[in-house]
C-alpha positions, 0 to 999 in steps of 0.5 A, a space after each residue: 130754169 133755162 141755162 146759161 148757154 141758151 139766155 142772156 141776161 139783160 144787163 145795165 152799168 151803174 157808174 161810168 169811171 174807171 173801172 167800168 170803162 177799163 174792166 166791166 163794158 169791155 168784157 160785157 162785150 166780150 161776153 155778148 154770147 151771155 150779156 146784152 148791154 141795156 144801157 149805161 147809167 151815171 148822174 154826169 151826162 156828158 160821162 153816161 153821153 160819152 159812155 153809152 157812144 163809145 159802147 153802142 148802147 143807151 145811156 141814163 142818168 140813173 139806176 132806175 132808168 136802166 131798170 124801167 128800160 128792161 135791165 134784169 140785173 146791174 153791174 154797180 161801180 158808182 162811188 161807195 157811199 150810192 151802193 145801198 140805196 142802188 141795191 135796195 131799189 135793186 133788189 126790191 124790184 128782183 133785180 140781180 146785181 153784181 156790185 164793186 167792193 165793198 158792199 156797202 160804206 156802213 156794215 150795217 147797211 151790208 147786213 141789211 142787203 144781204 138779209 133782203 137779197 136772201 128773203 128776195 131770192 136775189 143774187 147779189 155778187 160782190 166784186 172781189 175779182 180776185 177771189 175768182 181768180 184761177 191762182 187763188 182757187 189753186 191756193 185755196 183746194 191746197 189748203 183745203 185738202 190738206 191737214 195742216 195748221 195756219 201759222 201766218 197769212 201776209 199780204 203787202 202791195 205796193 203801187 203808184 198813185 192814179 195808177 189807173 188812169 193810165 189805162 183809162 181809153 183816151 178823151 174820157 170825160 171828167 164829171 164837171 157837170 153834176 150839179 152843186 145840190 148833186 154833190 151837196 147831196 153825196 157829200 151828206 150822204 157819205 157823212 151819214 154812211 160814214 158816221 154809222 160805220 166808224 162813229 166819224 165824219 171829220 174830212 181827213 178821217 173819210 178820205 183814209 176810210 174811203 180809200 184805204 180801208 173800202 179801197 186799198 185794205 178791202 181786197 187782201 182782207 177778203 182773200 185772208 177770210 176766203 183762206 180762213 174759211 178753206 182751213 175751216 179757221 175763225 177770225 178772232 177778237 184782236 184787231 188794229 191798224 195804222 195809216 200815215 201819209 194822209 192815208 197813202 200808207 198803212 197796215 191791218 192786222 187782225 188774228 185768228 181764234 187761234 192768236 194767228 196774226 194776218 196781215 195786210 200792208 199798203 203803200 201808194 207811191 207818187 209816179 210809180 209805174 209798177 205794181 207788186 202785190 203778194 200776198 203768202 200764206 204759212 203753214 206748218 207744212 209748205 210756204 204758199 205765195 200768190 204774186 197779182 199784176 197790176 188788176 187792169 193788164 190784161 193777159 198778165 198772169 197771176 202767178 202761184 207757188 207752193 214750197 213744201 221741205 221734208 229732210 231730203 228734198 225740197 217740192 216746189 209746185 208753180 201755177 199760172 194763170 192766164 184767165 181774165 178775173 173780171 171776165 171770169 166773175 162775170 160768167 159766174 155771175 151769170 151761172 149764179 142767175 140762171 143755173 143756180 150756180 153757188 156765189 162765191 163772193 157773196 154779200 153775207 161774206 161782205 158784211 164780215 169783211 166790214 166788219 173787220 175794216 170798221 175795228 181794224 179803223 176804230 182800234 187804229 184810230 182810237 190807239 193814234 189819237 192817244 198816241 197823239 199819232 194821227 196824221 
């Protein structure tokens, strides 16, 4: 097997929005040493046009092109409800992919993926970038180290709405040119998805699932199950949610084996600038908080701590880290393909995280609609 520092691996993007635009092509490039840019491939033309100009590559209207232009792996950031048909076609053909959260819409689509990724030989990385994160990795060999018992993980974020598109690169294009069969086409698709994983497809039901849970909830979720598994702690049975403000804000709470409560709050604000996301866990021995930038800053330090008290002295240990998540999950992604490497964010760890987001939705949506609450 060759090794990462004399291969690079052939690479196509599969979705041109945001988060390509912003994170995933800029830092390909950066890592030229270990990636060579095939192309990049969305059903817009004048987005894949615009793309594949701004980035000096060849643009597609589709997954499939990318592969039959040579991509041995795929970087997927196209909407949720196209991941499971992108990765089956994907992983059929032995193509390795790195795919944005979450995995899939429907958990059973997920198990799916990662049953074949494994009978495959198939690396399939989630994009749970903060999970590659230096300050978490801090967190977790604390926790993991020690002999001490959770008592509590919380999390809570507040940020502006559309945030994000304020880091957008100038004059990129809005996808106006789909066709009305295109977008029929998705909209049905999605339903279907939708239908399979919480049991709904009225309107105002997928677009808080969409974005609050697969979005906004799914990032903290996986964090609270990365911490779960260092301790060597099983989630338990309870689980519920609420959202308000057509979805714009809510909470998440699940327990452990054990009855531990973890959970997650969200609240989008309209016009806010900021960015405030932390996310503490508690033990019987020290309080340890994490403290995440805005995702699209670069340079901007997550930043960690570790407050421990005996009866004469209080310890404090601060980390800062300064390495580029997105970046880092790349490199690893690439050691994965061709050294083997272990996958941190695996797709088996994805299914269980929707499966967590499905109950979490049922049980919320179920105890609102008797409460005569849902709004």
């Amino acid at each position: 097997m060759r090794t990462a520092s004399n291969r690079r691996l052939r690479v196509g993007m599969v979705g041109c929005g945001s988060i390509a635009q912003i994170a995933h092509l800029p830092n390909l490039v950066r890592l030229s040493h270990l990636f060579e840019l095939v192309g990049v491939a969305d059903p817009s033309p004048s987005v894949s046009g615009w793309t594949a100009e701004r980035f000096r590559t060849r643009g597609f209207g589709d997954h499939s092109e990318l592969i039959e232009a040579g991509a041995e792996a795929l970087v997927v950031a196209s909407p949720h409800a196209a991941h499971a048909q992108v990765l089956d076609d994907a992983i059929t053909q032995r193509i390795h992919v790195l795919v944005e959260k979450p995995l899939c819409v429907a958990s059973q689509d997920a198990r799916t993926v990662a049953a074949r990724a494994e009978q495959q030989a198939t690396v399939v990385q989630v994009g749970y970038m903060k999970r590659h994160d230096d300050a978490f990795a801090a967190l977790s060999e604390d926790l993991a180290s020690a002999d001490v018992t959770l008592l509590s993980i919380r999390a809570a974020t507040v940020e502006g709405a559309d945030l994000h598109r304020s880091f957008q690169p100038a004059g990129m294009p809005t996808a106006t040119d789909a066709t009305q069969a295109q977008r029929a086409q998705w909209r049905e698709s999605e339903r279907e998805q939708m239908r399979a994983a919480v049991g709904t497809d009225e309107e105002d039901d997928i677009a808080v699932y969409r974005g609050l849970f697969l979005a906004d909830f799914v990032h903290d979720l996986n964090l609270a199950h990365g911490v779960l598994a260092a301790m060597d702690v099983r989630p338990g049975s309870e689980h519920t949610a609420r959202w308000w403000n057509q979805g714009r804000a809510g909470f998440l709470r699940f327990s452990t084996s054990s009855h531990v409560a973890c959970s997650i709050d969200y609240v989008q604000i309209p016009g806010r600038t900021e960015y405030d996301e932390e996310f503490i866990v508690v033990t019987d021995r020290a309080v340890h908080r994490l403290r995440f930038p805005a995702p699209y800053l670069e340079r901007a330090p997550t930043l960690y701590e570790r407050r421990s008290q005996t009866d004469t002295a209080v310890t404090v240990r601060a980390f800062r880290s300064l390495r580029e998540p997105f970046a880092t999950e790349l490199e690893r992604f690439h050691a994965s393909v061709f050294d083997g490497a272990p996958c941190l964010t695996p797709a088996g760890d994805a299914v269980a995280d929707l499966v967590s987001l499905e109950r979490c939705f049922q049980a919320g949506r179920r105890e609102m609609l008797e409460l005569g609450e849902r709004r």
